[in-house]
N, C-alpha and C positions, 0 to 999 in steps of 0.2 A: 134106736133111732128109726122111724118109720114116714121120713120126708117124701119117699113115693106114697105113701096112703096107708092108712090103719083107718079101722074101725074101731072108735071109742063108744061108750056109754057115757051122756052127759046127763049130770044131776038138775034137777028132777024130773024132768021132762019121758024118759026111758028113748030121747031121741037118737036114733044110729046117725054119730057122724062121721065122717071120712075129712082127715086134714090131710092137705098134699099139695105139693108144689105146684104152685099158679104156670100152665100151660097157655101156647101163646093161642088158642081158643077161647081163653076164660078174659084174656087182656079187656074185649069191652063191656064184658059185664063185672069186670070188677071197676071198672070207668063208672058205670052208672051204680052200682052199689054205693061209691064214694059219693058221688053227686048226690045220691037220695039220704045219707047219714048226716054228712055235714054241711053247716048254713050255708057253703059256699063251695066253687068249684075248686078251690086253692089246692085241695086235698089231691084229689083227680087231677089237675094238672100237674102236681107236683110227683105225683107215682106215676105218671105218662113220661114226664122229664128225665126221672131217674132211669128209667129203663131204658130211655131214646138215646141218653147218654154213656149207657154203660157200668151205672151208678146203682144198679141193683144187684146186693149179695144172695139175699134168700127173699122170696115173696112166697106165701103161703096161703092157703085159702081152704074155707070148712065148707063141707058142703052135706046138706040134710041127707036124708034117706033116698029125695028122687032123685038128687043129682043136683040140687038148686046150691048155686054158690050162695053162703049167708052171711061168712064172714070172709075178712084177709086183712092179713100185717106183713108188712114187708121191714128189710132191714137194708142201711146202706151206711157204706161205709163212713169213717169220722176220722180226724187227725189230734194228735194231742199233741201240742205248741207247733203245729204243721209238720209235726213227723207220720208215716204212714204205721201205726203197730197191729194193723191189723183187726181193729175195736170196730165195733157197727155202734151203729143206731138204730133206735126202734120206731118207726115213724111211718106212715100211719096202721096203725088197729081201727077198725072198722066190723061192726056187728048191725046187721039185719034191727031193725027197733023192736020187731016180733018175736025176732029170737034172743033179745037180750036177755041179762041174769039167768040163766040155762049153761054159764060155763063155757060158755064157746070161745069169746073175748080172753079166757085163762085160758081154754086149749093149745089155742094160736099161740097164745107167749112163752105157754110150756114148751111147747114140741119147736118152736123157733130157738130158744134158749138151748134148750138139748142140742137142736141140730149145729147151732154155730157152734161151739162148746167140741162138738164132736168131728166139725169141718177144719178145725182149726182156729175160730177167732175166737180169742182170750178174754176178752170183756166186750160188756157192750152200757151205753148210756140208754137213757128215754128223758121227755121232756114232758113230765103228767104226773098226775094224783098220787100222792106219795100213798095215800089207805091205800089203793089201790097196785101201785106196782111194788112196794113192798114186799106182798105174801110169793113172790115171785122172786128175792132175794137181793133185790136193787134198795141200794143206801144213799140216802143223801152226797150228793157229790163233792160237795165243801166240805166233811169227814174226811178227806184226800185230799184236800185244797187239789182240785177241780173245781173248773166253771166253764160255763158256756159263753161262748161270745156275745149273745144278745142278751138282753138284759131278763131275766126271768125272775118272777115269784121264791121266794128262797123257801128251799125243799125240793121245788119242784124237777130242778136240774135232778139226775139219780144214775147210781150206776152199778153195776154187776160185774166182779170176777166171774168169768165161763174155767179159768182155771187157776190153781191155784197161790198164790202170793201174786199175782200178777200186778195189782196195783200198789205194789210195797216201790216208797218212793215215785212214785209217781206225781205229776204235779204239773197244774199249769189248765192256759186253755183250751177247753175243745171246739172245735168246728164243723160243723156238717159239710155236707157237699154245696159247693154253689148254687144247686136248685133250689135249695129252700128258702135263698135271699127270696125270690119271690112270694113268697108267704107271709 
């Protein structure tokens, strides 16, 4: 586990980067990171809210060679049938448009996976690209008769044991936090 900072090599680039836990210095430039990735502020508001409320488990952030924040995923907590087990959410990943396909978007979800896994939280959902969060060990959530409350693309809901048998018998809705009704 290296949630204070490691230095990786990211394919192909031979770029040095440093993944490490978002410090409350980096809070607005990872605000405006968000603002400049997605069409909308929703994102940034929504990882402002989380953290205002108490509602941030892990938030993570890669940062190049000078010290330039490029990426950040953060995780917060989720309910399954409104019971507290512990499970996160994965919500948002956010990568530099420069620095995308360079691995860094995979960094972030590796070493956050690792880190809750080793923090103690047993599984976690995401709500996105099944090609894509797949190689990262997340299954379709309906394999578990799991669902999310809002109505989603099917596949798209997804979810990960961080340890072992954890989702045996499991079953029902999951929830995010109340910030994200805003979105």
């Amino acid at each position: 586990m290296c949630i204070k900072g490691c230095k990786r090599r990211i394919h192909p680039t031979r770029l040095l980067m440093l993944i490490r836990t978002e410090a409350p210095a980096d809070i607005l430039v990872v605000d405006q990171l968000l603002k400049n990735v997605f069409a909308t502020e929703a994102e940034a508001d929504l990882v402002m809210a989380l953290r205002e409320n108490g509602q941030r488990t892990l938030s993570l952030v890669a940062c190049d060679d000078e010290g330039e924040i490029v990426g950040h995923v953060m995780f917060s907590p989720v309910t399954l049938e409104g019971e507290d087990l512990n499970w996160q959410g994965l919500a948002p990943l956010a990568v530099k448009e420069e620095y995308r396909r360079q691995g860094i978007g995979a960094e972030l979800v590796k070493e956050g996976l690792s880190s809750l896994g080793e923090l103690g939280y047993p599984a976690c959902v995401v709500l996105g690209d099944p090609a894509y969060y797949s190689r990262f060990g997340f299954e379709d959530a309906a394999r578990y008769s799991l669902r999310c409350a809002w109505d989603v693309p099917q596949g798209a809901f997804q979810v990960v044991a961080l340890w072992e048998r954890e989702l045996d018998g499991r079953c029902g809705v999951i929830e995010y936090s109340q910030e994200f009704a805003a979105l």
